[in-house]
C-alpha positions as CSV (number, residue, x, y, z in Angstrom):
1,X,81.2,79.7,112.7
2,X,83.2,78.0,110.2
3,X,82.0,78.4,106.5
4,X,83.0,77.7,102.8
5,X,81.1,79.3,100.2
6,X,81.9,77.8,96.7
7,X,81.0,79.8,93.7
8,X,82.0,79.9,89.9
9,X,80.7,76.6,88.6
10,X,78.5,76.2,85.2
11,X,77.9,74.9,81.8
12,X,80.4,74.8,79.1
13,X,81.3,72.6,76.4
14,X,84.9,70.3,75.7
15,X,87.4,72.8,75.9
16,X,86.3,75.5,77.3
17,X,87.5,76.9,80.9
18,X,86.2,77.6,84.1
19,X,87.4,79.0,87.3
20,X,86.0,78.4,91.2
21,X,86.2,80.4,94.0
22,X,85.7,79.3,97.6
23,X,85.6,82.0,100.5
24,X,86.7,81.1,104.0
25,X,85.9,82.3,107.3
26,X,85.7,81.6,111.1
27,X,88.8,79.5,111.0
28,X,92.8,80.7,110.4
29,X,92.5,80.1,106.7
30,X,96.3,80.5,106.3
31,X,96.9,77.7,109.0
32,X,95.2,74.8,106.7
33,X,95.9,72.6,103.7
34,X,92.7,73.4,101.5
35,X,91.6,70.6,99.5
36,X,89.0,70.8,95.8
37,X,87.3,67.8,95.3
38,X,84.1,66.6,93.3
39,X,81.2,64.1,93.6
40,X,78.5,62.9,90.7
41,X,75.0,62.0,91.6
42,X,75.6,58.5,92.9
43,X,79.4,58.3,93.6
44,X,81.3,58.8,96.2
45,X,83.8,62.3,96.9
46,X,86.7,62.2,94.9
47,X,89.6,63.9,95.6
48,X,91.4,66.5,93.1
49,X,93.9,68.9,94.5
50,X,94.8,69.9,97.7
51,X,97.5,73.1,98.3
52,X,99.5,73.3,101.6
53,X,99.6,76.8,103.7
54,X,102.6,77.6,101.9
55,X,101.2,77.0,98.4
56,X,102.8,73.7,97.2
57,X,100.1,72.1,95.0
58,X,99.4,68.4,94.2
59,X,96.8,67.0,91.9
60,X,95.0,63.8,91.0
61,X,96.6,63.0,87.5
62,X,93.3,63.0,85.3
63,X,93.2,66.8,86.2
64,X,97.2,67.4,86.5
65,X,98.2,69.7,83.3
66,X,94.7,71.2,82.9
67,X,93.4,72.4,86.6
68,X,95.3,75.0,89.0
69,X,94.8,75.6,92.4
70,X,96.0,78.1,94.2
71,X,95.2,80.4,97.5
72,X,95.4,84.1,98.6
73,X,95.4,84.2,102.4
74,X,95.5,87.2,102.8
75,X,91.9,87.6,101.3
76,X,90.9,83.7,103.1
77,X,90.1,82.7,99.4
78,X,91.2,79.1,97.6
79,X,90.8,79.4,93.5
80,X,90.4,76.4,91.1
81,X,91.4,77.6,87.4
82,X,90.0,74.7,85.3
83,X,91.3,74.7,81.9
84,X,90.7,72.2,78.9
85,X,87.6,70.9,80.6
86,X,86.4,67.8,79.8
87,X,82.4,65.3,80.0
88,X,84.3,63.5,82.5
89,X,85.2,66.8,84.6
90,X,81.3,67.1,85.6
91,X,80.5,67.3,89.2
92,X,79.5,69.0,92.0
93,X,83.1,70.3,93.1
94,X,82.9,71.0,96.8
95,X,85.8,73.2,98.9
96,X,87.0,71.3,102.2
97,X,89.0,72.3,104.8
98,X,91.9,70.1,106.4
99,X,90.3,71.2,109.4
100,X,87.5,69.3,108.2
101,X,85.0,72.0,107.1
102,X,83.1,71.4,103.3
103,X,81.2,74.0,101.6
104,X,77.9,73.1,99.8
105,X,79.4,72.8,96.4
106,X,79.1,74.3,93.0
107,X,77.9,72.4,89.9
108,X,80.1,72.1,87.1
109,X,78.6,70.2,83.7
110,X,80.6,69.9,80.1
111,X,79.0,68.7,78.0
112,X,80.8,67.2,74.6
């Protein structure tokens, strides 16, 4: 059974840092792109960063200087380090799978 279990979201203020962590099993984590993105109440899913199986990153440009992904396959794990956060940065950031797999999301709120 495929499953993504997000974890690491919160409350902060403007500034401050946060860093998710998504766990993968019952697929060949080390096979897939693995994409972060984020939805508000309301909105639709927006994409954020994705990182290939070898580790190349690319990043929407609102998050591009202050968010890092990166993945350790060998443990079937997919990090985002979110730095410099933001109001605008609130959202439920969700952990999706090229195969096509999503997790159930963790919250993430800044407030100002």
């Amino acid at each position: 059974q495929v499953q993504l279990v997000e974890s690491g979201g919160g409350a902060v203020q403007t500034g401050q840092s946060l860093r998710l962590t998504c766990v993968a099993s019952g697929f060949t984590f080390r096979d897939y792109t693995m994409i972060w993105a984020r939805q508000v109440v309301g909105q639709g899913l927006e994409w954020v960063c994705a990182v290939n199986k070898d580790g190349f990153p690319t990043y929407k440009d609102s998050v591009a200087g202050r968010f890092a992904i990166s993945r350790d396959n060998a443990q079937n794990t997919l990090y985002l380090q979110m730095d410099s956060l933001k109001p605008e940065d609130t959202a439920v950031y969700y952990c999706i799978s090229a195969s096509g797999a999503r997790g159930k999301g963790t919250q993430v709120t800044v407030s100002p």
